[in-house]
FITORPA-241911 format. One record per residue: residue number from 1; residue in one letter; chain; y, x, z of N, C-alpha, C, O, CB in turn. Coordinates in pm, 1 decimal. Glycine has a CB too. Layout:
residues N
 num residu chaine     n.yy     n.xx     n.zz    ca.yy    ca.xx    ca.zz     c.yy     c.xx     c.zz     o.yy     o.xx     o.zz    cb.yy    cb.xx    cb.zz
 NUM      A      A        Y        X        Z        Y        X        Z        Y        X        Z        Y        X        Z        Y        X        Z
...
***
This chain:
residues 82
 num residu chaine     n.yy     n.xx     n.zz    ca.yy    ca.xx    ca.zz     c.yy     c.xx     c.zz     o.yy     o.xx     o.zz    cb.yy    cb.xx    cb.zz
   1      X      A   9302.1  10270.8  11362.8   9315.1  10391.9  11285.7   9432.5  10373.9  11189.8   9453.5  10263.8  11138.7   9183.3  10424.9  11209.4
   2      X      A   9515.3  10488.0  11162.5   9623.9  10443.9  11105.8   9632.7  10564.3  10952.4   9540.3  10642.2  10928.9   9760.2  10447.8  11235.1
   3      X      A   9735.7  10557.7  10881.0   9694.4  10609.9  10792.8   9670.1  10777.8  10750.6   9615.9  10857.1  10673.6   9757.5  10551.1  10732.5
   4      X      A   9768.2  10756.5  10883.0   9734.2  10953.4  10901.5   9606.0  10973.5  10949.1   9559.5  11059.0  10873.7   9836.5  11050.0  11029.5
   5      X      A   9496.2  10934.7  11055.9   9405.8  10924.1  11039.6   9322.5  10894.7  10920.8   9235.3  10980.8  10909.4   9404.0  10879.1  11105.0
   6      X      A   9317.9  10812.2  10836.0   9244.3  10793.7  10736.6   9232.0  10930.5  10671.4   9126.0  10989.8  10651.4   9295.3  10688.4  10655.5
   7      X      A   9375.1  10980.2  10635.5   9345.5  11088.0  10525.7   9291.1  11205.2  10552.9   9262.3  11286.5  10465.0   9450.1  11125.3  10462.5
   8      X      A   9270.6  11225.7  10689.6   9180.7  11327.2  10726.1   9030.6  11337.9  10754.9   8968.5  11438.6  10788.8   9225.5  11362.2  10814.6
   9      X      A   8989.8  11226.9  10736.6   8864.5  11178.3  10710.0   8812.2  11242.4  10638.6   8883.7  11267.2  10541.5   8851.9  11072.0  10671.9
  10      X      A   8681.6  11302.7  10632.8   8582.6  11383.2  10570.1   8538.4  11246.8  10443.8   8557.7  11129.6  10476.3   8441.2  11446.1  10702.2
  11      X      A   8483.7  11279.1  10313.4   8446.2  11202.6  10272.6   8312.3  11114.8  10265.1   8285.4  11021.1  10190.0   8479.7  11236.9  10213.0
  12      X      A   8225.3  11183.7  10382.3   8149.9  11059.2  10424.1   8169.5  11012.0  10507.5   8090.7  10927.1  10549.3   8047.5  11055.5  10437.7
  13      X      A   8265.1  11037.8  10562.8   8333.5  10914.7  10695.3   8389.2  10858.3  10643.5   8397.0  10752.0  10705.0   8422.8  10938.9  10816.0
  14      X      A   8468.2  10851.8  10518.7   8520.1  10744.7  10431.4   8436.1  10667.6  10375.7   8486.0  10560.1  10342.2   8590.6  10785.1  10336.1
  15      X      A   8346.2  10677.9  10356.5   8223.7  10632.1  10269.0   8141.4  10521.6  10475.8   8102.3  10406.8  10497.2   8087.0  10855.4  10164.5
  16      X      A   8148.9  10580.9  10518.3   8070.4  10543.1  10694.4   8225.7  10398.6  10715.6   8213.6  10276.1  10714.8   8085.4  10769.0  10883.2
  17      X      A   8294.2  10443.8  10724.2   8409.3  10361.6  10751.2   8405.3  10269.5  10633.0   8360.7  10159.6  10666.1   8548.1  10443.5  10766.7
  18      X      A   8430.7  10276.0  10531.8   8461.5  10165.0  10409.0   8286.9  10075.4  10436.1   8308.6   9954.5  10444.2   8491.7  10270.5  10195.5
  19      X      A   8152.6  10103.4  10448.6   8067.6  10035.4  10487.4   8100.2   9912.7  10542.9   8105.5   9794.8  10507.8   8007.5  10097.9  10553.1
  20      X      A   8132.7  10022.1  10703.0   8188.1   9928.2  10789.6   8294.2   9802.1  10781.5   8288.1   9690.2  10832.5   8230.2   9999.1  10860.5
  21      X      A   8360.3   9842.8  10725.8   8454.6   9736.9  10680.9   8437.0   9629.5  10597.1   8494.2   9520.8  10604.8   8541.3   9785.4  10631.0
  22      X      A   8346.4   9668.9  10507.9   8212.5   9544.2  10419.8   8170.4   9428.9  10537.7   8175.0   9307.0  10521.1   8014.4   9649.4  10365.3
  23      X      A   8125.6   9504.4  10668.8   8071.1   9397.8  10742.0   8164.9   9351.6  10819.6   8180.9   9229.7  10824.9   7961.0   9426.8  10814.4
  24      X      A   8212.7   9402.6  10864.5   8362.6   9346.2  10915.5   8418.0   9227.9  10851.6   8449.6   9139.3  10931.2   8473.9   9450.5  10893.9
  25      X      A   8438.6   9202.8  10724.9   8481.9   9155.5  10626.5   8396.0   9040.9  10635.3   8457.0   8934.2  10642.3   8484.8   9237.6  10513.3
  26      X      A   8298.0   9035.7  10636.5   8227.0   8943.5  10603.8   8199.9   8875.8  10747.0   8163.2   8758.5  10740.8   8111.5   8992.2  10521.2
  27      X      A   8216.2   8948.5  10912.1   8219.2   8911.4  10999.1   8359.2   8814.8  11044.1   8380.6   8728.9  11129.7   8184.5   9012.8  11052.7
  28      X      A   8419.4   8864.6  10962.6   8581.0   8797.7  10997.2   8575.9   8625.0  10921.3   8601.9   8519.1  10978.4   8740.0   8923.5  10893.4
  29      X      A   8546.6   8639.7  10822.3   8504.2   8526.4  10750.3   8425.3   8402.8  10825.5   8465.3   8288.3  10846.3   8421.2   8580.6  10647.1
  30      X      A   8303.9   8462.5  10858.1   8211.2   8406.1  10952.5   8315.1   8333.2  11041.1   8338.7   8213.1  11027.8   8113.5   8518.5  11031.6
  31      X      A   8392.7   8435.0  11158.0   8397.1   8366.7  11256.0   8556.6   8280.2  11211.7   8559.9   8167.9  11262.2   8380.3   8466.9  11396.8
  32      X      A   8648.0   8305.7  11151.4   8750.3   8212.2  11111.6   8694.2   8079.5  11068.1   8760.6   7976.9  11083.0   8831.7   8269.7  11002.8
  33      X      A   8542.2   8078.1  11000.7   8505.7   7940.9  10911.1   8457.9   7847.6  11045.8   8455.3   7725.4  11060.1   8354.3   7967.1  10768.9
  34      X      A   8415.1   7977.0  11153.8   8372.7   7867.5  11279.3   8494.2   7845.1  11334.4   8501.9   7730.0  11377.4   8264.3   7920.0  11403.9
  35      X      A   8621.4   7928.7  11354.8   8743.1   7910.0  11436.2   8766.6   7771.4  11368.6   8766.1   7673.1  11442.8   8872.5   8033.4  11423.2
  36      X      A   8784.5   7756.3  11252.4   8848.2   7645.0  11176.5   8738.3   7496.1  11203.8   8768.0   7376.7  11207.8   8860.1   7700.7  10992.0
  37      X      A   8611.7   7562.6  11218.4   8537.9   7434.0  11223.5   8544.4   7370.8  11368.0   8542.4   7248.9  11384.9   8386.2   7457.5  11180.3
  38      X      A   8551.7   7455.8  11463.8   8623.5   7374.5  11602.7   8699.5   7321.4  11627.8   8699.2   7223.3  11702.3   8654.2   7408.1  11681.9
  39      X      A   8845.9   7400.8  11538.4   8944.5   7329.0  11560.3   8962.9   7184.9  11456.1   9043.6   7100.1  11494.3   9052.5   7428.5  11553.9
  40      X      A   8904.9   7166.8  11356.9   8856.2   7078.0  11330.4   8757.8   6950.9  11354.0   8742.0   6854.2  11279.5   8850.0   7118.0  11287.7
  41      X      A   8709.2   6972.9  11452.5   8620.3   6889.1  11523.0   8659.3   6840.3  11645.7   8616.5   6733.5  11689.5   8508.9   6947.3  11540.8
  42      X      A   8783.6   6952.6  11739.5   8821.1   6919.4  11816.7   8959.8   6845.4  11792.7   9012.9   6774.4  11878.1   8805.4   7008.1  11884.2
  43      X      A   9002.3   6865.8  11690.3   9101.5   6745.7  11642.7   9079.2   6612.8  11638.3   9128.8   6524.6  11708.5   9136.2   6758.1  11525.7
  44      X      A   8999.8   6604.8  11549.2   8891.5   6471.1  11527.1   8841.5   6386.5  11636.8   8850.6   6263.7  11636.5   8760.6   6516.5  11469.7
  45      X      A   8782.0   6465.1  11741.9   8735.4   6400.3  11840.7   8877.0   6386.5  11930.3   8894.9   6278.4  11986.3   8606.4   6476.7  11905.6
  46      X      A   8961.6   6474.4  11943.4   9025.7   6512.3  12102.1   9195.2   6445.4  12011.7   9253.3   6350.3  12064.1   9012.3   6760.5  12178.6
  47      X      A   9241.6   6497.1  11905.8   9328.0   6442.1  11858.0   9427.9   6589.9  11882.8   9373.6   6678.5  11948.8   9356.4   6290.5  11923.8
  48      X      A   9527.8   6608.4  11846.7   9601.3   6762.1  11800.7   9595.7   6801.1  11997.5   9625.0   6723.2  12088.3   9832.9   6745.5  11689.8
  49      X      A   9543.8   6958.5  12009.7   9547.2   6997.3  12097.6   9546.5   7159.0  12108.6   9584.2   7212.6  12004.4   9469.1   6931.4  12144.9
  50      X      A   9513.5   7243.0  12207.4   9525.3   7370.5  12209.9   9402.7   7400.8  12085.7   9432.8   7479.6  11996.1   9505.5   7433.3  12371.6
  51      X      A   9286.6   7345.4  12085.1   9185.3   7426.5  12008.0   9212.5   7417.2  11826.9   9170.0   7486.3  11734.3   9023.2   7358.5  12054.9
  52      X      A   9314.9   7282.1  11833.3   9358.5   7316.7  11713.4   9432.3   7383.6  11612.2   9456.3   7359.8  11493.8   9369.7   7274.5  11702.2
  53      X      A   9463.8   7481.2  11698.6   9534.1   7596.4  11652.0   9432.3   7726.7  11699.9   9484.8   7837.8  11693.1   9696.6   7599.3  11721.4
  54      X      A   9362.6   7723.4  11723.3   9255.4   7816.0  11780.0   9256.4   7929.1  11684.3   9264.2   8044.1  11727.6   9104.9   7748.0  11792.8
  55      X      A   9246.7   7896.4  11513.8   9229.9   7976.6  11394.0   9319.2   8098.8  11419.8   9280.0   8215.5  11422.5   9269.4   7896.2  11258.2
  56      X      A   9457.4   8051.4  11440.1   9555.4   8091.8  11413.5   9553.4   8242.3  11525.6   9575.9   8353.2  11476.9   9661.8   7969.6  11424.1
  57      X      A   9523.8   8224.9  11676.5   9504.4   8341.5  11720.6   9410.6   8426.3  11661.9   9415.9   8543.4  11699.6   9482.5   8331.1  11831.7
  58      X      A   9295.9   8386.7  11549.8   9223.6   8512.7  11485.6   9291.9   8576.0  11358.7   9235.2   8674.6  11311.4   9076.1   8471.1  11441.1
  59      X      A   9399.3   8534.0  11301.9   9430.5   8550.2  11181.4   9490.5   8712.6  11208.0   9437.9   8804.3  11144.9   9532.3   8424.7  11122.3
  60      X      A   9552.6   8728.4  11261.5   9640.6   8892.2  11274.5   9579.9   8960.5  11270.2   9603.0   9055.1  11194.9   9714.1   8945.9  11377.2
  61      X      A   9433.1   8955.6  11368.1   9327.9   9053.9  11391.5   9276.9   9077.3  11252.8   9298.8   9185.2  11197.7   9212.9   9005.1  11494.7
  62      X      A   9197.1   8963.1  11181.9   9157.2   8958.2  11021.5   9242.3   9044.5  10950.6   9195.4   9144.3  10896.0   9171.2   8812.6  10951.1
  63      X      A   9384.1   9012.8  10944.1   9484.1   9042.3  10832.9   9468.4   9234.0  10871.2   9440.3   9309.5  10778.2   9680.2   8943.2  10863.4
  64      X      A   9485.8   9277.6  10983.7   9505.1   9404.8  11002.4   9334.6   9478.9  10922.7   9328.1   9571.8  10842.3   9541.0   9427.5  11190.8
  65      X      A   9260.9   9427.6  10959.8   9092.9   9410.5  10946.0   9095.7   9453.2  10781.6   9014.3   9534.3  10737.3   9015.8   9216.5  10985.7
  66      X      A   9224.0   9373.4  10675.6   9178.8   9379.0  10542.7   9275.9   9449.0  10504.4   9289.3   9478.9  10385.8   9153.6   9259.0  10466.3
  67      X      A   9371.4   9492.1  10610.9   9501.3   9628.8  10516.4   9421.1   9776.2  10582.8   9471.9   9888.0  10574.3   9752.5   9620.5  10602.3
  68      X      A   9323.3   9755.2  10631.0   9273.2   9889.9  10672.7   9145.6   9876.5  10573.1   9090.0   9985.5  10559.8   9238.7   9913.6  10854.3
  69      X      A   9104.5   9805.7  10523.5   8976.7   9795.3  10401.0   9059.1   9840.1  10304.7   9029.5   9955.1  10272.5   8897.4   9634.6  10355.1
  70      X      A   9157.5   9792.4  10241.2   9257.1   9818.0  10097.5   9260.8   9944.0  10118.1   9212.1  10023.7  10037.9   9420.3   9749.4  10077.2
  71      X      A   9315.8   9977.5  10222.3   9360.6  10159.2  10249.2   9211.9  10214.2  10244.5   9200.1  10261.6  10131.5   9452.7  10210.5  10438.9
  72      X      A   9121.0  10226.6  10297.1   9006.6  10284.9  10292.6   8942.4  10253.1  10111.9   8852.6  10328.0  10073.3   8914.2  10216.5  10430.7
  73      X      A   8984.7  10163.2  10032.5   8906.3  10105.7   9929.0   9020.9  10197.2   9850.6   8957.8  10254.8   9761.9   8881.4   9918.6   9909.1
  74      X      A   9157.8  10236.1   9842.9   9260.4  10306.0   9783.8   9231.7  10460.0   9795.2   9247.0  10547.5   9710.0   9391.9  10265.5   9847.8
  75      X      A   9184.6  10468.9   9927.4   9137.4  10631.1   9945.4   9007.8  10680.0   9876.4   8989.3  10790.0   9824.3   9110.2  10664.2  10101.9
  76      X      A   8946.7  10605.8   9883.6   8819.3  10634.9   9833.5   8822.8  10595.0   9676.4   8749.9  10651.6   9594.8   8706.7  10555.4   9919.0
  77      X      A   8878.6  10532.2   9655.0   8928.3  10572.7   9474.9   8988.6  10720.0   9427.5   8955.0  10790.8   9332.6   9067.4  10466.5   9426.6
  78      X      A   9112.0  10743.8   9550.9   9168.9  10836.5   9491.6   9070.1  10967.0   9495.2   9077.9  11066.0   9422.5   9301.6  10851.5   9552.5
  79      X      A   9008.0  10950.0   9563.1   8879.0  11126.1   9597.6   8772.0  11059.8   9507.6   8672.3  11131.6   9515.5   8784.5  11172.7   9825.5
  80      X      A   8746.6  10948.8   9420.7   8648.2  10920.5   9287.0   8505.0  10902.0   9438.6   8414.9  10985.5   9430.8   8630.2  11112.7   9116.1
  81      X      A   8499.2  10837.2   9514.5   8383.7  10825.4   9556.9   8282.0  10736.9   9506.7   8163.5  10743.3   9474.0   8398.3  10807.7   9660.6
  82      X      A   8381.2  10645.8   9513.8   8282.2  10468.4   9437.9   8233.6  10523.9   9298.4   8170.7  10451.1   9221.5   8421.1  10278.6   9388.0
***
């Protein structure tokens, strides 16, 4: 969803969407702390290899994940929802 989408958002779909993105948020976390803990373990055991960079293919997905939360957390300020 991009930002021209956002702003046409009704304001409980802003409110349905910014939710969502709470768990998202907290899902992204989750699975980077496991991305990192494999590639950490598989270092350790295996010594520098493909899984140790494993993190790194989730990071873009995350990063896009938290400029679409800011924008949804910016919109929903500006219409006084929170």
């Amino acid at each position: 969803m991009n930002k021209k989408d956002l702003v046409r958002l009704t304001d409980e779909e802003v409110l349905q969407e910014l939710k969502k993105s709470k768990s998202t948020a907290i899902f992204d976390a989750v699975l980077i702390g496991l991305l990192i803990g494999i590639g950490l373990y598989s270092t350790i055991k295996n010594g520098f290899g493909l899984l140790t960079f494993l993190p790194l293919i989730y990071v873009p997905i995350a990063g896009r994940n938290k400029v679409k939360s800011n924008e949804l957390k910016r919109l929903a300020t500006e219409r006084n929802l929170e």
